[in-house]
Steps between C-alpha positions, in 0.01 A plus 500: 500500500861487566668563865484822413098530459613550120238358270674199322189351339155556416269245322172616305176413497347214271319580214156333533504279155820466405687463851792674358697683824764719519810526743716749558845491650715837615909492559674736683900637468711509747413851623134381500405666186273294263714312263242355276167307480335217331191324425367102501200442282278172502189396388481224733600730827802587679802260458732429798803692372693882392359744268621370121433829325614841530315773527785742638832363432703729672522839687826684565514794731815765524720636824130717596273203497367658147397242230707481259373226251214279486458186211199367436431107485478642106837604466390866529760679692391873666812715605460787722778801506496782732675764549734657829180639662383135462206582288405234216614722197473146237286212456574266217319190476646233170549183424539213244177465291479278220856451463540882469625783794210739591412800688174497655549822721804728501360791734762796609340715761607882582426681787489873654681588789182440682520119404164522247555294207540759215580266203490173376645342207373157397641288190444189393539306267089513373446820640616859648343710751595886656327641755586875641293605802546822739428565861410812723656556838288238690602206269162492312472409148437797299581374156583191282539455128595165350589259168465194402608392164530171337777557241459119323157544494440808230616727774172436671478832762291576802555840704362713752544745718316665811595712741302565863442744783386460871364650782747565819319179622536306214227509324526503136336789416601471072587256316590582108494300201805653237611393154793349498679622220421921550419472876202678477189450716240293356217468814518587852362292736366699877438344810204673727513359862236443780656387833810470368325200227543581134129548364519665196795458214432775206620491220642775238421263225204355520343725780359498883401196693729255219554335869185449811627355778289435826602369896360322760568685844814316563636638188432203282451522118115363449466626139677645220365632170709554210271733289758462147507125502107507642591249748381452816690291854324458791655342797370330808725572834504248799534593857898453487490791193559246267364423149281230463296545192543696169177564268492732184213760450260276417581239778648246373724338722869567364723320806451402848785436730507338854774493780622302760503668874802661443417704169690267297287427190393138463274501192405722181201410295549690174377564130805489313583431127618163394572437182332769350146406732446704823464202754411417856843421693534422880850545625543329838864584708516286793796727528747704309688202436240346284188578311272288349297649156144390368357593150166449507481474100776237446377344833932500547649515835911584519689557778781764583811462714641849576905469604560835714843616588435797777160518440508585060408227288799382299353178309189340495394125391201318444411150539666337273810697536528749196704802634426885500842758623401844592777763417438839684615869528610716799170511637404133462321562198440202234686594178517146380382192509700160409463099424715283599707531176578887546277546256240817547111425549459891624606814574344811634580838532356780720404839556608668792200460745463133383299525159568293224770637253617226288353110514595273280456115464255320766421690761310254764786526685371624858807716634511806327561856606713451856456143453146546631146304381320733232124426498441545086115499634547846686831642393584470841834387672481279754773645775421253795318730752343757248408539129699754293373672165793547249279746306430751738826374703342472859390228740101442524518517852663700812814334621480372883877550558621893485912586524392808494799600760745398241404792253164683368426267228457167745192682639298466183355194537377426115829631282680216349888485636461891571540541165810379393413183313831497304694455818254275745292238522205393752495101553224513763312805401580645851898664397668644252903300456789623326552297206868346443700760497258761586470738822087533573526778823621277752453203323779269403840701248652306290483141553374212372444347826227765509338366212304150489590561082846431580430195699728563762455249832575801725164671422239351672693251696672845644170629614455178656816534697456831631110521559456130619215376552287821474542474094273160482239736654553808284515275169183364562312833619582600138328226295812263455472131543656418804731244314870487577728750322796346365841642592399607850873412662557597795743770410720782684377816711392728278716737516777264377349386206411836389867591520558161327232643220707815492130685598393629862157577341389134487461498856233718426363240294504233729341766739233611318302161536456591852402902528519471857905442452533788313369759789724321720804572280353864448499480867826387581676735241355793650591386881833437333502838356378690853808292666737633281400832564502478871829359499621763281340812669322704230371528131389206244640166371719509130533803328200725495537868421621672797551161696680622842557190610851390561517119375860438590501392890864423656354178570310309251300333779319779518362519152244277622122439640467570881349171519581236785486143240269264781661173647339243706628426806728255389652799286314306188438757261112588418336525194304822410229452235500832408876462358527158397814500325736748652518657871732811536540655842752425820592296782565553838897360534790481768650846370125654410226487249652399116346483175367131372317377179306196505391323203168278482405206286174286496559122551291265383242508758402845407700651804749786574854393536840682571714461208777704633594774710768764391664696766646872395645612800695377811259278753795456701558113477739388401712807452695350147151491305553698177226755471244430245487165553196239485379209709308203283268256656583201452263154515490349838609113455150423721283680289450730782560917420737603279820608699701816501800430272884676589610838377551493110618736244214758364387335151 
């Protein structure tokens, strides 16, 4: 770590016959962005030194803290373009490739006024996508039709198109299959539901029962019977609800999976195929950093060394070094899949919920659909805390975190991103996040900050900042390794750098990893709003039909809280945990009570300090002060508390 408590360097396990290791090393720009990273490899351990090849060669960032390019240690460059709202509205990802210029993703993204993706445009120079997709008035996916076409390759063609329809909970209630090219229906899938669990998926097609699903009492999925395909899962729970064993119907063991104390998953024992034989293979992660592989049948062990940029894997490397790039969409998605050369080993296309559209090339590649772990042995995803099913688009078990008193959908605790997959993604299996450029309810608008796909240092390391310490605890209650994040600066008050990301809804964001923060802010807004009434006499805050309330006081210190701000006795201001970024309320002063903001940061001890206060009427002393003005605190020379600074300009 640097002075900062920025990681600077982390070095990999050994791989247990070779001894090749792996280190990586993180730089940082002057505004304490990540700048780049690179990797050591040796098959004879670490050597003293720097990192001698790059993995990220450089990151720039415009006036909002927004990425603005990234190039890959393969020359790749990825360009980001957004538009006044600061939504991403292009990616383009090209590069030299065997002495020739070439696109690898050109994607231009439209959106409704509601900020839902409506459109996107992909060409490149091997392939073109188009994808159309509508919404109804909660933000829910209700249709999507898309292309892909190969025009070098005989015009090779895949379409589809589906279109869906929920209960006022968010439930899916339909989901229906239409032909592309006339739009007509072709099968109709319908969900029946027993304690709010999906049991029963009919189909048009090819009749009742196509889909059996049975729970455990918690609301785990403990068997599911697909009646077309005649095949049968059925999966053993543990007492932390989660899945430790799949068998088919004739109970043969399929996968078994074991975790570490804090849910993170340490091993997967697996039949898989490998080359064309279904084999035994034992994957060990010591953590998500590395991974360690066993196939029983070539009696072959290889190793995996995951490079993470705010928590998405960007690159991966094995023991000997040979290089894997992972190019993603808005929603973190794996598209494609690169050597060290440029040169494509795979790329992958999806359905809306998460099922596979287009795959072409080799598709071992773990990160797939929102850069999560699909287990080919169950068709599920693995999304940290839970297990989602692309095909029936819904977790297998009951989520244990509800933001329910954000909006109607959070209180469904099995609907994946409350049903607006296009838009979000869920890295923990616990929340649905605004992709780049994408507004999920409260969830982050427009930025790429928001979004680990744009690899912007801000986004966890701006948690970090605002949460302290409380985020090591919250990370590991949802079944992440309790490693490090990189880019976790310590960074300005929240409120500053959302202005600085051009977005007050990221400190919602940052927020929502602590729920408890968010009923405090709830709180304080509405004892904010209750002030401003009493101060004003009568009637409602803004402008509400027949709003009597006359919001233009003579003095503007009375457009405020009738809240007394607490001082110790020293005349120290106080913290209040309930508001711990801004304070709005009065003083008592030499010619009465006047109107004062304070502003709050957290050090680097995890504690509440004044940042500034900002004065908005006369407190009587001196008589010359210019009214706003503000009063910084400045760094006491013996490390004692910060001292009130002199009267300065408003900024």
């Amino acid at each position: 770590y640097d002075l900062l408590g920025r990681v600077t360097r982390i070095d990999y396990p050994e791989h247990p016959i070779s001894h090749g290791r792996m280190r990586a090393c993180y730089n940082y720009g002057t505004a304490g962005y990540i700048s780049g990273i690179s990797v050591q490899v040796n098959t004879n351990g670490i050597l003293p030194g720097y990192c001698n090849k790059d993995i990220v060669e450089n990151i720039t960032y415009n006036e909002f803290g927004q990425t603005s390019s990234l190039t890959l240690g393969n020359g790749i460059t990825t360009s980001y373009g957004y538009d006044v709202k600061g939504r991403m509205v292009r990616l383009n990802s090209s590069g030299d490739v065997n002495g020739s210029n070439k696109v690898l993703q050109d994607a231009v993204y439209s959106f409704n006024p509601n900020n839902n993706i409506t459109n996107v445009v992909n060409t490149t120079t091997d392939f073109n996508t188009q994808y159309v997709y509508g919404y109804d008035g909660l933000g829910r996916l209700t249709s999507a039709n898309g292309s892909y076409i190969e025009p070098f390759n005989s015009n090779f063609t895949q379409r589809f198109q589906q279109s869906f329809v929920y209960t006022k909970n968010g439930n899916l209630s339909s989901k229906r299959f239409h032909d592309p090219v006339s739009g007509s229906v072709q099968d109709v899938w319908s969900y029946q539901y027993t304690n709010h669990q999906v049991t029963n998926i009919d189909s048009s097609k090819s009749g009742n029962d196509t889909l059996v699903m049975q729970y455990d009492a918690n609301g785990n999925l403990t068997r599911q019977r697909d009646n077309v395909k005649d095949l049968t899962k059925r999966i053993s729970i543990d007492s932390q609800d989660r899945i430790t064993q799949i068998q088919d119907g004739n109970n043969a063991i399929l996968g078994s999976y074991w975790y570490d104390e804090s849910g993170f998953r340490i091993r997967k024992s697996s039949l898989e195929p490998k080359n064309n034989v279904f084999s035994n293979v034992e994957i060990l992660y010591p953590s998500k950093f590395f991974g360690l592989e066993f196939i029983e049948s070539e009696n072959v062990i290889s190793s995996v060394n995951n490079v993470y940029l705010n928590g998405v894997r960007i690159a991966a490397l094995n023991e000997a070094g040979a290089l894997a790039y992972y190019l993603t969409d808005q929603v973190d998605s794996v598209s494609t899949v690169l050597d060290d050369e440029g040169n494509t080993l795979s790329l992958m296309q999806y359905l809306p919920y998460g099922e596979t559209f287009v795959q072409r090339g080799d598709l071992n590649f773990s990160p797939k659909f929102n850069s999560q772990e699909l287990d080919r042995e169950s068709g599920f995803y693995f999304f940290n805390a839970r297990y989602y099913d692309p095909g029936i688009a819904r977790f297998t078990s009951a989520d244990t975190i509800i933001d329910g008193e954000l909006d109607t959908q959070g209180w469904n605790r099995f609907s994946y991103v409350k049903g607006n997959p296009i838009g979000a993604k869920d890295p923990t299996g616990h929340e649905a996040n605004g992709g780049i450029g994408i507004m999920m309810n409260s969830q982050c608008k427009g930025n790429a900050s928001c979004n680990s796909a744009g690899l912007n240092a801000v986004s966890e390391g701006a948690k970090k900042a605002v949460v302290g310490t409380a985020i090591a605890g919250a990370t590991a209650a949802t079944g992440y390794a309790a490693a490090a994040e990189v880019g976790s600066a310590a960074l300005p008050s929240a409120i500053y750098l959302s202005s600085r990301l051009g977005s007050s809804n990221i400190t919602n964001s940052l927020l929502n990893r602590l729920p408890q923060s968010q009923s405090a802010v709830a709180n304080s807004v509405n004892a904010t709003k209750e002030g401003l009434k009493k101060a004003n006499g009568v009637g409602n805050i803004g402008n509400n039909p027949g709003n009597s309330c006359q919001c233009t006081p003579v003095n503007s210190g009375n457009f405020r809280p009738n809240r007394l701000l607490p001082n110790n006795k020293n005349g120290v201001p106080l913290p209040d945990v309930n508001l711990p970024h801004t304070q709005i309320g009065y003083q008592k002063g030499r010619n009465g009570d006047y109107t004062q903001a304070r502003e709050w940061n957290y050090n680097d001890k995890g504690k509440l300090e004044a940042k500034r206060l900002i004065d908005f009427t006369d407190h009587g002393r001196p008589a010359n002060h210019t009214n706003p003005h503000q009063h910084k605190f400045l760094p006491n020379p013996t490390g004692g508390t910060a001292k009130h600074g002199p009267s300065e300009p408003l900024n």
